[in-house]
N, C-alpha and C positions, 0 to 999 in steps of 0.2 A: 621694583619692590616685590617681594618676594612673601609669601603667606604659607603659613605650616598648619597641612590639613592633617587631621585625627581620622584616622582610618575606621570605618566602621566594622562592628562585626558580622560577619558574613553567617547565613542557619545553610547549614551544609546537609542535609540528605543522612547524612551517616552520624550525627549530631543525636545522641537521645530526647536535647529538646523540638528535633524538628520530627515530630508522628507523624508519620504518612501512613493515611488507613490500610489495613488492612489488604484489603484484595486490592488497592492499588501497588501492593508493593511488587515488582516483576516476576517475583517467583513464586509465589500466591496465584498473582494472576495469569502467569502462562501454566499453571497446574491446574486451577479450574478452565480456561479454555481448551485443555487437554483431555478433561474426563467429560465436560459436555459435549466439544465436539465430537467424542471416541463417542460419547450415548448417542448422540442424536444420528449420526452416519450408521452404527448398525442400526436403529430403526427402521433408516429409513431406505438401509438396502435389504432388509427384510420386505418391506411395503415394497420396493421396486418387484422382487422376487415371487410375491404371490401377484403383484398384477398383472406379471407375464404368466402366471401361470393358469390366471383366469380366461387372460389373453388366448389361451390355449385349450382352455376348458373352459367354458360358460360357467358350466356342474361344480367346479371345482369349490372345496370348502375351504376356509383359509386356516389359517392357525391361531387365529384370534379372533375365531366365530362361537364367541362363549356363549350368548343367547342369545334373541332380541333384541335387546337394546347395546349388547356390546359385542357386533359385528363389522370385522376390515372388507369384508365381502360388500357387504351392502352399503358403505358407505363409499367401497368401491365404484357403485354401479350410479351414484348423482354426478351432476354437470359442476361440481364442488371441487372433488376429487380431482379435473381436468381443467383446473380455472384459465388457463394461458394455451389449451389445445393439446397438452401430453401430463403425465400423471405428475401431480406434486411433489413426491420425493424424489423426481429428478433434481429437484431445486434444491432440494437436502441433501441428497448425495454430493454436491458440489459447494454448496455452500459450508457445509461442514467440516469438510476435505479442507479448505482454507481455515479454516478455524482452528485444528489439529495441525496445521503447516504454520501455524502463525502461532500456535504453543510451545512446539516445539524448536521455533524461532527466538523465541522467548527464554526458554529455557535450556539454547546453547549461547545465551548472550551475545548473540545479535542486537544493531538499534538500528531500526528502519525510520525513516524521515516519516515528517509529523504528515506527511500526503496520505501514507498508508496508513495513520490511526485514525485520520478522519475518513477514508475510504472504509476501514473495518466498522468504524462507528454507526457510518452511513448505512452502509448494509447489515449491520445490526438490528438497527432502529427498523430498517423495513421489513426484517425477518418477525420481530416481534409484533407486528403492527399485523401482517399477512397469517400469523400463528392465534392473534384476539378475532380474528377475521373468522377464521377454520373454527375456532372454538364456541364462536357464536352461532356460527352457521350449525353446529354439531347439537347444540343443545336444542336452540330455537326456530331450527328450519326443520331438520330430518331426524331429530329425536332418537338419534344412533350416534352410540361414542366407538370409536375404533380404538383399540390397548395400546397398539403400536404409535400412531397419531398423540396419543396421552404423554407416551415418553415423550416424543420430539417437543410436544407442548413443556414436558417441565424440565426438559433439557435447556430449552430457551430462556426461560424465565433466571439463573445463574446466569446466563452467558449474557445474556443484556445488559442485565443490572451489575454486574463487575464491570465491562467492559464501558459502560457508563462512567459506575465511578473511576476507574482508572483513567481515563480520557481527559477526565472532568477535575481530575485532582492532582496532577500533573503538570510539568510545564511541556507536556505534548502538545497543551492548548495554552492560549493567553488567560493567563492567571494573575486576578489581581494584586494576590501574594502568599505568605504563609496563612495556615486553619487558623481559624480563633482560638485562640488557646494550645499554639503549638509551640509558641517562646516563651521563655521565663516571662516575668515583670521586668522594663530596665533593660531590655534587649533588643536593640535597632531592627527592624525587620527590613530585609533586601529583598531585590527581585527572586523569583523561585531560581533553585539551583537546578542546574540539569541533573534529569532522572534518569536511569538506565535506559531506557529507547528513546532520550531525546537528543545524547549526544551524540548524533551521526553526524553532525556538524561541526562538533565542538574536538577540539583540540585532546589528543590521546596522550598516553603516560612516556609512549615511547616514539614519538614523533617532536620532531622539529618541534619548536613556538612558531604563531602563527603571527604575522605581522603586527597584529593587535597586540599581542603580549609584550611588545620589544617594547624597550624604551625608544627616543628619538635615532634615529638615527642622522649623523653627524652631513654635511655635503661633502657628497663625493667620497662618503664611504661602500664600498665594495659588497657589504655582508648585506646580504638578501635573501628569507629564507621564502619568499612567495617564488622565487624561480628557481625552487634547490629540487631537482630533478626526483631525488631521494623519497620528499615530501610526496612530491605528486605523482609518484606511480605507486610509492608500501602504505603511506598515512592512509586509514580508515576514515578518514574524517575529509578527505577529497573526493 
């Protein structure tokens, strides 16, 4: 006995009624993790560059020793500034660095598996939490703000909060479907479509169908495209 199913309609990504906010959409959001990474890396190899230079010179004045209260010297010289035993914007130079590699990841369309959006995420999250840290300690311990230390601070504050919602609004992560209010009235909602960095898994335009896609195949038919040689060394998606 045999039953005739009505196919639903699927909200596809490229559909005007499916909105995807803003900075989640790829090239939105690999353009701001471009311009905050690029800010927050020269900050903070400017900060690397006077601490060796202090390094060197006790005497030395820095380049954002504007007055009292906003001196990179002096906020140089607390137990703040060396929280982990070497200067902070080492951690900036390098986390940054990835930030700027993962933009412009982004924005040669590349899709990196969902491990590396929650690894980015993860060290995100800790970057801004280590950034509410520095900036409490700045106002409410040592009563000295650093200019340079200020960029990296609102460099941060973009790169979280995009990389958040991107994360979050995405099928990067398990999502329980479309935004409220992103289908018509009268419009089936489906599981999220893949997004541009989630199809590293998903079947490409110019590759094989993936077993999933065939219909039955008959016994003792031949055509096999999981062992087709072709697939598994050029497909993107192996």
């Amino acid at each position: 006995m045999s039953t005739s199913a009505t196919a639903e309609p699927v909200a596809d990504p490229r559909d005007p009624a499916f909105r995807m906010p803003l900075f989640a959409r790829p090239r939105t959001f690999g353009l701001v993790l471009l311009v905050t990474g690029a800010v927050g890396w020269v900050a903070s190899a400017i900060l690397v560059l006077e601490r060796l230079a202090l390094y060197e010179n006790p005497d030395h004045i820095t380049s954002c020793d504007v007055n009292p209260w906003v001196s990179c010297g002096r906020v140089m010289g607390t137990w703040q500034s060396e929280l982990f035993g070497f200067p902070n914007p080492l951690i900036g130079i390098v986390a940054f660095a990835i930030v700027v590699a993962t933009a412009t990841m982004l924005l040669s369309g590349a899709s990196p598996g969902r491990w590396y959006w929650a690894g980015l995420q993860f060290g995100v999250t800790l970057g801004a939490v280590f950034v509410a840290w520095l900036w409490s300690q700045a106002l409410f311990e040592i009563y000295i703000l650093c200019l340079y230390c200020m960029v990296v601070w609102a460099a941060m504050i973009p790169c979280s909060s995009c990389s958040r919602s991107a994360t979050s609004s995405t099928a990067s992560f398990p999502h329980p479907g479309p935004w409220p209010g992103s289908l018509p009235s009268g419009r089936a909602p489906s599981s999220p479509s893949p997004t541009f960095w989630s199809q590293g898994r998903s079947s490409c335009d110019s590759c094989p169908p993936s077993p999933a896609d065939l219909p039955p195949q008959k016994p003792g038919s031949s055509a096999s495209f999981s062992t087709n040689p072709w697939r598994a060394k050029r497909c993107p998606s192996n």
